[in-house]
C-alpha positions, 0 to 999 in steps of 0.5 A: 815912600812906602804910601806912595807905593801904594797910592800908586798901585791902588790908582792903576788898579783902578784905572784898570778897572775902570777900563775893564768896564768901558771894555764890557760896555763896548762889547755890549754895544757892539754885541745888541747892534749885530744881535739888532742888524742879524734880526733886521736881516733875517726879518727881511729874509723871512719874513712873508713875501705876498707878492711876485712880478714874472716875465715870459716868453712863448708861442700863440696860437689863432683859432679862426676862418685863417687857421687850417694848421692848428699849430702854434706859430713858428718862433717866438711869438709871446712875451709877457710880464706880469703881477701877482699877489697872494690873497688867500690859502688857494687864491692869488690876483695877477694881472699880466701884459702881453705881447702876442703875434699871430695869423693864418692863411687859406694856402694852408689849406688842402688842395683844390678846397673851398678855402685855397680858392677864397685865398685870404690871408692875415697876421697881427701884432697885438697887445692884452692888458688882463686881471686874472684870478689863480687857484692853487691845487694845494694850499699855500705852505705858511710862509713863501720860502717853505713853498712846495716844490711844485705847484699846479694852479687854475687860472681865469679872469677878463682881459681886452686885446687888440686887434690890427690885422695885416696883409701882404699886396703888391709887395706891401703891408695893408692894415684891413680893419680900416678898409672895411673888407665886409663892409662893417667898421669894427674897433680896434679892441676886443673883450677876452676871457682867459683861462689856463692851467700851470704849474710852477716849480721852485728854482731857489728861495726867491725864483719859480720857473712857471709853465702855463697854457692859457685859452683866450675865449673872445666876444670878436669875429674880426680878429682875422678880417674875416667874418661875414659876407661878400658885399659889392660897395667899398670906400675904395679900390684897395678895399675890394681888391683884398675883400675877394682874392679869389682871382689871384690864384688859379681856379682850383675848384670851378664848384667853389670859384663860383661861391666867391660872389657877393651875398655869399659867405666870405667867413663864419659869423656864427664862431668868434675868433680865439686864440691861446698862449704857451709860454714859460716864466720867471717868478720873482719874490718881491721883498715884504716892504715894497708895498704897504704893510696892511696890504700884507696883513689883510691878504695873510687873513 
């Protein structure tokens, strides 16, 4: 009786035991997973992130023979998204697509001048597609989440922009470019070098608000239709009526009534078209693993 006394203590004690270590070894388990999930979560948390996407909103302005004002459009009149990868300390690529209205008219200008008697007048919806190189003033803070709290950039590149001008008549909408108002037949797309300044400012680890003045210099003088001379042969009626507007308003000024003619300057060939954007952005970071690993690391060296 007495051995089975003890039998029966040493086996529950080692059935205790026994169950101890499976106890231990769960634990263990348990405790490298969360020890491999908290490390996969602030890998991801901290490490590195090279790249940003942003979206924008704003106002343009046009620079040209149409634009007595000088002023940015009323309203909105600029939406942007956009691409950013850090390369270096100083140095990010971006490429951006924008959408941006602008015009101009001649009843802008003073009364009784040479413009208000040549009466054009024009508004565009156009779009660029452009790659940009960005030069912060400070170097980058080692990782994206230990950035300044501002930071001013640089910024220029090379872009195309379309061009689709507009004017009103009769109570409609007339597309010019095909009407060929001088007489020459320009494309729909033009050469532009942006540049700007900005700063951005850190919302939170992953946002930055970024306002941003840019300046759009062009290799076109018919963003706006108007760039030459007068000329007297057209494809068709509609074509000369809007080339010379001069008769629709009263004679302001019989000295500058008469310059309206053909041969005389109708705009000024000499000086293309420009235009700017103001416009303020959200810049999110992407995570690290969006994009391929070796991208990352060649743009850390």
């Amino acid at each position: 009786m007495m051995f089975f006394s003890i039998f029966h203590i040493y086996n529950f004690k080692h059935r205790e035991i026994e169950m101890a270590k499976r106890y231990r070894i769960i634990c263990f388990l348990i405790f490298m997973s969360s020890v491999g999930y908290s490390q996969s979560f602030l890998s991801n948390q901290y490490n590195d992130r090279y790249f940003t996407v942003n979206v924008g909103i704003g106002q343009s302005a046009y620079f040209g023979e149409l634009n007595h004002r000088f002023q940015l459009e009323e309203g909105l009149s600029h939406y942007n998204i956009g691409l950013e990868a850090r390369l270096l300390n100083h140095i990010s690529a971006r490429t951006e697509f924008i959408l941006y209205k602008i015009g101009g008219r001649d009843s802008d200008a003073p009364d009784s001048s040479f413009f208000q008697q040549r009466n054009l007048s024009f508004r565009s919806t156009n779009f660029e597609a452009n790659f940009q190189l960005q030069y912060y003033i400070f170097p980058y803070n080692d990782i994206y989440h230990k950035r300044r709290s501002m930071e001013p950039f640089i910024v220029a590149g090379i872009g195309l922009t379309t061009m689709n001008p507009k004017t009103d008549f009769g109570g409609s909408s007339h597309k010019l470019r095909g009407l060929k108002t001088e007489g020459i037949d320009y494309g729909p797309i033009a050469m532009v070098l942006p540049v700007g300044i900005g700063v951005k400012f850190k919302i939170s680890q992953f946002v930055n608000l970024i306002v941003e003045g840019s300046y759009r210099f062009t290799f076109e003088d018919h963003i706006d239709d108007v760039s030459t001379v007068f000329v007297s042969s057209f494809e068709s009626e509609l074509a000369g009526i809007l080339s010379n507007r001069r008769g629709e308003v009263d004679i302001l000024n019989q000295e500058f009534y008469d310059q309206l003619v053909v041969g005389q300057p109708r705009g000024e060939a000499s000086n293309n078209d420009t235009y700017m954007n103001f416009a303020v952005k959200v810049e999110y970071y992407l995570p690290g693993n969006l994009f391929s690993k070796n991208i990352a690391n060649a743009s850390k060296n």
